[in-house]
VOMARSE-101438 format. One record per residue (C-alpha): residue number from 1; residue in three letters; x, y, z. Coordinates in pm, 1 decimal. Each point is the difference from the previous one (the first is absolute). Layout:
<rs>
NUM:ALA:X:Y:Z;
...
</rs>
This chain:
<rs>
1:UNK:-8214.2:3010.7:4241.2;
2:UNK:135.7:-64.0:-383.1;
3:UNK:294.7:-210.8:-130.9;
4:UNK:106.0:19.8:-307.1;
5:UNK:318.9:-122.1:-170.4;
6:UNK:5.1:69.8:-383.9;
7:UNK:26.7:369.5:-99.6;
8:UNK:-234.9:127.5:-302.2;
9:UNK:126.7:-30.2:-353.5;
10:UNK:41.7:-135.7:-335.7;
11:UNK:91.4:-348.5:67.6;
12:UNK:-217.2:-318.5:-56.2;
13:UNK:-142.2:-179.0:265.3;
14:UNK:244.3:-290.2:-37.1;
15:UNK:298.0:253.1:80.8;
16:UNK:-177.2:86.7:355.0;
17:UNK:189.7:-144.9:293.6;
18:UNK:-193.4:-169.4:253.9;
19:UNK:-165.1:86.8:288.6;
20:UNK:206.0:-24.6:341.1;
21:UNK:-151.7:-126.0:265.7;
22:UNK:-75.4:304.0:238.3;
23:UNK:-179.5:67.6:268.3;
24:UNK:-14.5:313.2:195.0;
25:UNK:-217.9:228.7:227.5;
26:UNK:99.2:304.2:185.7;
27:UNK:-146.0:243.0:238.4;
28:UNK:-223.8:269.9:-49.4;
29:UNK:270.5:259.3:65.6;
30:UNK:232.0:-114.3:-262.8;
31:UNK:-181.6:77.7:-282.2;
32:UNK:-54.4:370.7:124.0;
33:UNK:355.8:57.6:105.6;
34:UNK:104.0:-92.1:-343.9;
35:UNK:-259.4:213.9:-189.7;
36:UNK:18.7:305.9:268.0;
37:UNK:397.7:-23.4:-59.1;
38:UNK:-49.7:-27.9:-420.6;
39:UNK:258.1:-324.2:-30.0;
40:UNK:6.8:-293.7:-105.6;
41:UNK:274.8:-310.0:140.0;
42:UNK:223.8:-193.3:-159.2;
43:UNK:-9.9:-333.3:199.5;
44:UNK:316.1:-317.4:-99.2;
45:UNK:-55.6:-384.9:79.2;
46:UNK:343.5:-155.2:-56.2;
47:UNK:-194.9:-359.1:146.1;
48:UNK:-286.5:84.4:-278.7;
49:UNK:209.2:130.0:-278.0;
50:UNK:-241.9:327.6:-34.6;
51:UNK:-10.5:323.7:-23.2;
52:UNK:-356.6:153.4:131.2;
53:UNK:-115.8:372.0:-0.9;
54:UNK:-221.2:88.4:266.9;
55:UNK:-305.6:267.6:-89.4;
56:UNK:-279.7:171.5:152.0;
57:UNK:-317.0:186.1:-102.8;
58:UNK:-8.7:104.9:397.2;
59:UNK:-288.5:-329.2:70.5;
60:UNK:173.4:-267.1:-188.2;
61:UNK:374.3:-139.4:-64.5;
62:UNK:117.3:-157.3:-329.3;
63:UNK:310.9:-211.6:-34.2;
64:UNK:150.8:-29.5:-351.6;
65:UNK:269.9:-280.8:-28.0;
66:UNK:260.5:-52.1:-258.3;
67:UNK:235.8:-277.2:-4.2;
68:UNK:414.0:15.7:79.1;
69:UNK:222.9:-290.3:129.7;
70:UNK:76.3:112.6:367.8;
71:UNK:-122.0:375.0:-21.5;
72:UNK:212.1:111.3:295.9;
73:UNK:68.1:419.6:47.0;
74:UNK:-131.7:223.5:-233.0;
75:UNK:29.8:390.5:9.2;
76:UNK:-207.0:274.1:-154.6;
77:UNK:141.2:346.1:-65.8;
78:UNK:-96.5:272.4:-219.6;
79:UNK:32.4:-157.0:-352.9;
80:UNK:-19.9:-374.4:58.7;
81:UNK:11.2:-282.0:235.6;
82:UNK:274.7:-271.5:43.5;
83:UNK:-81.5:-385.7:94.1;
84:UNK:251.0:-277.4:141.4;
85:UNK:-55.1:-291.3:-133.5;
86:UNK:199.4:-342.3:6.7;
87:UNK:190.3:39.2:-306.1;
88:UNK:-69.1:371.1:-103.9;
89:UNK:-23.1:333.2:139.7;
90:UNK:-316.5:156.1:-224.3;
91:UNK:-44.9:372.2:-78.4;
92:UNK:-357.0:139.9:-99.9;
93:UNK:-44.3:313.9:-168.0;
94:UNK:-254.4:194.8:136.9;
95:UNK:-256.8:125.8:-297.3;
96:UNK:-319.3:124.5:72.7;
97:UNK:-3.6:157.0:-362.6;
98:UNK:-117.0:-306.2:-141.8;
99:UNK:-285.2:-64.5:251.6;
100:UNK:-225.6:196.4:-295.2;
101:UNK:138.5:-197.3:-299.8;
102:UNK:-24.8:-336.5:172.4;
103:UNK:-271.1:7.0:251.5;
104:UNK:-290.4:307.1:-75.1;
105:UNK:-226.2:-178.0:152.3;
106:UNK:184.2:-61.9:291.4;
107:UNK:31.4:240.1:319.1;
108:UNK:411.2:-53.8:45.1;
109:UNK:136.6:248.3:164.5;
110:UNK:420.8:-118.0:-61.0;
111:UNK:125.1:-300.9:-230.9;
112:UNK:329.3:-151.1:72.8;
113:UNK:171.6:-225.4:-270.3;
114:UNK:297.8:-219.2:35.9;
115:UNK:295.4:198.2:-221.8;
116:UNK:259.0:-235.4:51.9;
117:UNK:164.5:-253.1:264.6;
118:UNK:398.1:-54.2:129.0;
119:UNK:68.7:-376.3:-0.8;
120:UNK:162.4:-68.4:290.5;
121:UNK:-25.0:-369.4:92.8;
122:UNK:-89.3:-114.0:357.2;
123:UNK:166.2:295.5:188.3;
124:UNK:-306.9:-46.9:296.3;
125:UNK:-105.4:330.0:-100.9;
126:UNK:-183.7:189.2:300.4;
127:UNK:-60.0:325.5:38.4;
128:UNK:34.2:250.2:-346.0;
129:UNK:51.3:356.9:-8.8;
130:UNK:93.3:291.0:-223.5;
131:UNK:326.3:227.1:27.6;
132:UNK:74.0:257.5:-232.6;
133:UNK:-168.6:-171.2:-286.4;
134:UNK:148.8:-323.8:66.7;
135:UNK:-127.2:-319.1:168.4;
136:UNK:109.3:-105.8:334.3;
137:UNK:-96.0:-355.2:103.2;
138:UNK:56.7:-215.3:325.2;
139:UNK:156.5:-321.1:-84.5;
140:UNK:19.4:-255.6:293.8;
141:UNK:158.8:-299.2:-185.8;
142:UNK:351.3:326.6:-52.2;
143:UNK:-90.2:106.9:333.6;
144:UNK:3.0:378.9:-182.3;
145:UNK:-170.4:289.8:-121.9;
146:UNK:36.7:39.1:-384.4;
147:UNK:-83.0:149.6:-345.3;
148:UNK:-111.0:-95.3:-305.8;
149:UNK:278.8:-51.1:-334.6;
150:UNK:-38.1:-30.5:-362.6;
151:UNK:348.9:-246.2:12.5;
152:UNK:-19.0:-167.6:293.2;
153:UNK:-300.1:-197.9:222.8;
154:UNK:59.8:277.6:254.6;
155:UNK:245.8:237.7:150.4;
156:UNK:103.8:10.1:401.9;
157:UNK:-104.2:348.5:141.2;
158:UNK:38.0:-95.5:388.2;
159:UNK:65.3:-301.2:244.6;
160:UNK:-22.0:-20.4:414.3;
161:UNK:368.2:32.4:116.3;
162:UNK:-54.4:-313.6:183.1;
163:UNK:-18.9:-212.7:-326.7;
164:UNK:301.6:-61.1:-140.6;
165:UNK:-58.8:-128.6:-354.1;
166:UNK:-210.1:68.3:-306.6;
167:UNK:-138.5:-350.3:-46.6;
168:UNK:-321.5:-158.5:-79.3;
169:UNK:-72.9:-97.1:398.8;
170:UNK:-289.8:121.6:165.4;
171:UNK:255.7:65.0:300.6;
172:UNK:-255.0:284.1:226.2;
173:UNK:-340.3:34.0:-217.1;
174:UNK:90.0:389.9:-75.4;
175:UNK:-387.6:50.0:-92.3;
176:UNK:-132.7:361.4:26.6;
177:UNK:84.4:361.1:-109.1;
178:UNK:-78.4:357.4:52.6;
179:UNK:76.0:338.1:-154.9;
180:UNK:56.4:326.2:171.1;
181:UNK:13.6:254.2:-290.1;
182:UNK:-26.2:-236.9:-244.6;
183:UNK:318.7:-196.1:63.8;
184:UNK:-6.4:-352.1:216.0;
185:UNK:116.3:98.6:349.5;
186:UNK:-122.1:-294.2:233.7;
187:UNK:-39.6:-383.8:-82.4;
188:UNK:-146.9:-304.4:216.8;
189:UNK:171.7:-314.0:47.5;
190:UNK:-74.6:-335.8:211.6;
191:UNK:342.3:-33.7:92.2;
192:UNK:353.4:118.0:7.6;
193:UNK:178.2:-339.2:-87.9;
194:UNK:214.9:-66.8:-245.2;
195:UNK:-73.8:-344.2:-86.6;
196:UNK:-292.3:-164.7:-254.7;
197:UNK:-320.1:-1.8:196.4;
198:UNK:160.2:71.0:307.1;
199:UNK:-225.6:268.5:80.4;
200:UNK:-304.5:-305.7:56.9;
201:UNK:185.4:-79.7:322.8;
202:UNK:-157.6:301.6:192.1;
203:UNK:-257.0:148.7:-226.1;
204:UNK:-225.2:90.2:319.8;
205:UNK:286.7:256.5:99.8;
206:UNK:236.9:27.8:-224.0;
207:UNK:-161.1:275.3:-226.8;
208:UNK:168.5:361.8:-66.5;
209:UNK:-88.6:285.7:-136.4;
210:UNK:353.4:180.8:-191.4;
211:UNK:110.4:306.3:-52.6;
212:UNK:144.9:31.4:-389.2;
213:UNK:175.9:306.8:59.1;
214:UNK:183.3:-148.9:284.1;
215:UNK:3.3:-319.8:-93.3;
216:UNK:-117.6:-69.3:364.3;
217:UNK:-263.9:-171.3:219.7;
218:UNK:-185.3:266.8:145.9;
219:UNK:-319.6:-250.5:102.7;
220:UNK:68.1:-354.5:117.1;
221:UNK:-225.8:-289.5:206.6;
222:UNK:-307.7:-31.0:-288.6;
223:UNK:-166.6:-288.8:-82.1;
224:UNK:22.8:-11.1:-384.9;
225:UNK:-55.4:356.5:-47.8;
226:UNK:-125.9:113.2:-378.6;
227:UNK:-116.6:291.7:-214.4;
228:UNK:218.2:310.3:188.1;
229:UNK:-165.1:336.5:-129.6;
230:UNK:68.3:309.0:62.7;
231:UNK:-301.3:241.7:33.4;
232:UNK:-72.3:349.4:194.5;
233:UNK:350.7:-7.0:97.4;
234:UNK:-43.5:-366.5:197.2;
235:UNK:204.4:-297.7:-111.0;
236:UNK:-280.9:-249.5:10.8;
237:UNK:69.8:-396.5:35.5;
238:UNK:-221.6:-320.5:12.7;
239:UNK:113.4:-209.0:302.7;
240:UNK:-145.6:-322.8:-234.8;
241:UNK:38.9:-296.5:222.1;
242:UNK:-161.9:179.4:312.4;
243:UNK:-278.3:179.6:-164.9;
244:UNK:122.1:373.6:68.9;
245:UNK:12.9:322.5:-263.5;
246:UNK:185.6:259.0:211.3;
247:UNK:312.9:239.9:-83.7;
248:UNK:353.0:-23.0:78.0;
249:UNK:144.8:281.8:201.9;
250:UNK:284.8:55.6:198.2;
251:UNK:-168.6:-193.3:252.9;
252:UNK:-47.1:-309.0:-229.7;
253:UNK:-336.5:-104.9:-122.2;
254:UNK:-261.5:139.1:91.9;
255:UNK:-338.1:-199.0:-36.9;
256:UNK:-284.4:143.6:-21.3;
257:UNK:-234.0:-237.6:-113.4;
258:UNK:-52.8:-437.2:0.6;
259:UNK:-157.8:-147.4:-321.9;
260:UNK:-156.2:-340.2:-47.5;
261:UNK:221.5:-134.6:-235.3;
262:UNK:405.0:-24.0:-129.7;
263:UNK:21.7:347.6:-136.2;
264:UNK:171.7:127.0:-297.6;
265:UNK:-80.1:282.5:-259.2;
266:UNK:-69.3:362.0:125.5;
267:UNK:-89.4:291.9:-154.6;
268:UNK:-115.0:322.7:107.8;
269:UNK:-266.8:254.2:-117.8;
270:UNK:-146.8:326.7:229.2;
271:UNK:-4.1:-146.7:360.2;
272:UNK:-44.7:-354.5:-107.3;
273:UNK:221.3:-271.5:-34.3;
274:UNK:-91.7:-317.9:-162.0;
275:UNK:152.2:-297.2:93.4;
276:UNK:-3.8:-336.6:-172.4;
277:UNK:-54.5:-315.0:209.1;
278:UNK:91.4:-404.5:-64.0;
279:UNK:-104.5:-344.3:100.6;
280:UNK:369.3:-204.9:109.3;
281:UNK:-46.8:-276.0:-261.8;
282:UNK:409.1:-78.7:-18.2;
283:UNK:70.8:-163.9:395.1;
284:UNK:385.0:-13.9:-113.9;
285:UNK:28.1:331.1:-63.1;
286:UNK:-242.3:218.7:181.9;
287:UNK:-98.7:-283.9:292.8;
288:UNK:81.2:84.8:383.5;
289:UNK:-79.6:357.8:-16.7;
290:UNK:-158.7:223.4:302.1;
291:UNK:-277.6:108.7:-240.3;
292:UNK:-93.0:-395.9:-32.2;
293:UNK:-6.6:-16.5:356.0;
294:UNK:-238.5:305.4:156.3;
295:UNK:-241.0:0.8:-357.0;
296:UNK:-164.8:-331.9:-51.4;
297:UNK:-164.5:55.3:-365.5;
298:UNK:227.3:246.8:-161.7;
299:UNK:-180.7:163.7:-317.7;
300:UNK:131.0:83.2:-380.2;
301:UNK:-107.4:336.4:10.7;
302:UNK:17.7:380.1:-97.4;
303:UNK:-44.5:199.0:336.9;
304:UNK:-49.3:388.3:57.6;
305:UNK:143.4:180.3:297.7;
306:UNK:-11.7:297.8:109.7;
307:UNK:326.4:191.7:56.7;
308:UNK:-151.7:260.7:232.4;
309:UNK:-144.3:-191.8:239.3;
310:UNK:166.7:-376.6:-84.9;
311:UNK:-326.4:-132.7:-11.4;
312:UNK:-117.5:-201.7:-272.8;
313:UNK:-265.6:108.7:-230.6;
314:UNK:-75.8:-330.1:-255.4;
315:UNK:86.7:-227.9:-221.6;
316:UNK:-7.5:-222.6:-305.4;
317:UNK:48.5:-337.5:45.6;
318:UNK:55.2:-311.3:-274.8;
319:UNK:-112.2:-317.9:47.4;
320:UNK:21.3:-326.3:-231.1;
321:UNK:342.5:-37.0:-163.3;
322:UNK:146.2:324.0:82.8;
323:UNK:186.0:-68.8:340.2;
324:UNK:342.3:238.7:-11.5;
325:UNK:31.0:380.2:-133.0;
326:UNK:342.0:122.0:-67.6;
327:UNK:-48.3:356.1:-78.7;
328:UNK:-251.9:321.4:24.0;
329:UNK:38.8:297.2:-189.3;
330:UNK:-253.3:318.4:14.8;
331:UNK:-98.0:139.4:-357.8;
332:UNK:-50.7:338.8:40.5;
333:UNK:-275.9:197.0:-152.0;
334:UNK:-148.2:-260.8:-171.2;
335:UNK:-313.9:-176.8:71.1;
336:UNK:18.8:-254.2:-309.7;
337:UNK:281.4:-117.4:-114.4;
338:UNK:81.6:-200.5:-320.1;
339:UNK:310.9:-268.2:68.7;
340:UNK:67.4:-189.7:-320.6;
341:UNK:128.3:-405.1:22.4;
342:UNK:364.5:-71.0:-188.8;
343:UNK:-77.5:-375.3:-24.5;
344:UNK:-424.0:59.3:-137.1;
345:UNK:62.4:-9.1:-341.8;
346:UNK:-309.6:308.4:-48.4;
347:UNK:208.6:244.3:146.8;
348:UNK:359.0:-66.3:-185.4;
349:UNK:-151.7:15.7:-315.2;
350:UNK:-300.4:250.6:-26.9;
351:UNK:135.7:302.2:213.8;
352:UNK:265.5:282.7:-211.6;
353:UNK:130.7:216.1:187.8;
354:UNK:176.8:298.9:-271.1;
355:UNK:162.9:307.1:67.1;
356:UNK:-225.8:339.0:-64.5;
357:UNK:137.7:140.4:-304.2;
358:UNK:136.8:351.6:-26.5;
359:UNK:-144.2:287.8:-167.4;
360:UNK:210.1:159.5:-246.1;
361:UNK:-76.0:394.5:-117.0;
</rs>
């Protein structure tokens, strides 16, 4: 196994963030399913402040970590990737162009830099998405989804029709969103109240899955639920406090497999899904939950299941500080990724990203 935080450049030594203190192993499987799929992972630790992509050379794994106050969701599409932050919702500009001018030496296969970042303040960013070419972020403190403004810190896209107010009150933890065709359709929360943290009072079943179309409940009785994707024509949800990835139906959730830990962050690639897996450090908060209760040592984990036969098929799991994941996100079609840091000096000053100038006859 290799860790390594500080990405290859120009910078003196002194401008080289330290080393985190990780630990990880993982089964044999992982590496391979990685390698035979030709991805890479994006993996966020809100509780570690890091951002780590997650490698393979089909024998080995390699975690790269750069740092970000409360990474929360992130989101890769076609010409970038979007991270949630505490303060910030960051955009990175996906270049592999450069990989020659800046690392020859080097066997990158994509390079991502940060482009630029919407200040939003703490909005309890979640989940982050994009529509149409614009941003669409979870906030839990506005109980919304919204979008990103050049005049104003955000603006209101949708609310649950149960809350009544656009105010800065976490009033039912809205959390978790996924597209059908591109455009948000469903959304998690842990509650349907309508007062500030009112939603804590029965967080082991009083978690919904929503309709946005609708503006409806069409899943209700979760514990905590997180992450809702949509994939293969399934509307997949993580059941967090009770261990359980399954898929909402008309008959309700539908689990199809328990996991050793409080789960949130799923992504999909071929028949896999990967699932990320945390310790319960925060009692007030995430205490009392079934998961707690039938799982004695609950891990801080990447797993792999299978999706054809719900089995599970490995897994990467952290150890040392790293003790709760927020988000997973599949790269596609790229075995070695290059993430640069916005707060590591190296990377804000030393990378130039210009436009390819036109030929003129």
């Amino acid at each position: 196994m290799t860790e390594e935080t500080q990405v290859p450049g120009a910078a003196p030594e002194a401008d080289e963030p330290a080393k985190d203190p990780l630990g990880f192993d993982f089964s044999l499987s992982f590496p391979q399913i990685l390698h035979q799929l030709g991805i890479s992972l994006l993996v966020t630790t809100y509780q570690a402040g890091r951002v780590y992509t997650v490698t393979s050379n089909g024998e080995d794994i390699k975690l790269v970590g750069r740092n970000y106050t409360r990474a929360m969701g992130c989101y890769v599409y076609p010409r970038g990737l979007l991270l949630a932050t505490q303060n910030q919702i960051l955009s990175f500009t996906r270049a592999p162009q450069l990989i020659p001018r800046y690392f020859p030496d080097q066997n990158y296969d994509n390079l991502y830099l940060t482009q630029y970042a919407h200040y939003t303040g703490d909005i309890a960013a979640h989940d982050v998405v994009m529509m149409d070419g614009k941003v669409v972020v979870v906030s839990s403190t506005f109980n919304c989804l919204v979008t990103m403004s050049p005049d104003h810190s955000f603006i209101p896209l949708w609310k649950p029709h149960f809350i009544s107010a656009l105010v800065a009150e976490d009033r039912c933890h809205l959390n978790g969103v996924a597209l059908v065709a591109g455009r948000p359709r469903y959304v998690t929360c842990l509650g349907t109240t309508d007062k500030a943290g009112a939603w804590r009072e029965n967080k082991a079943t009083g978690g919904v899955v929503m309709d946005i179309n609708t503006n409806q409940v069409i899943c209700e009785g979760l514990a905590m639920p997180h992450s809702p994707r949509c994939y293969e024509g399934d509307l997949w949800v993580l059941s967090s406090g009770t261990g359980e990835l399954g898929i909402v139906n008309s008959l309700g959730f539908q689990s199809m497999i328990t996991l050793p830990g409080f789960l949130r962050g799923l992504a999909f690639a071929g028949p896999y899904a990967f699932v990320g897996l945390s310790k319960i450090r925060e009692k007030k908060t995430f205490g009392g939950l079934p998961v707690e209760e039938k799982i004695k040592d609950l891990r801080c984990s990447v797993e792999v299941v299978n999706l054809k036969t719900g089995l599970w098929e490995g897994a990467l799991r952290f150890q040392g500080d790293v003790e709760e994941l927020y988000d997973v996100q599949v790269i596609p079609q790229c075995r070695l990724p290059l993430i640069t840091g916005y707060d590591q000096v190296e990377d804000r000053q030393f990378f130039f990203n210009l436009p390819v100038p036109t030929t003129r006859r």
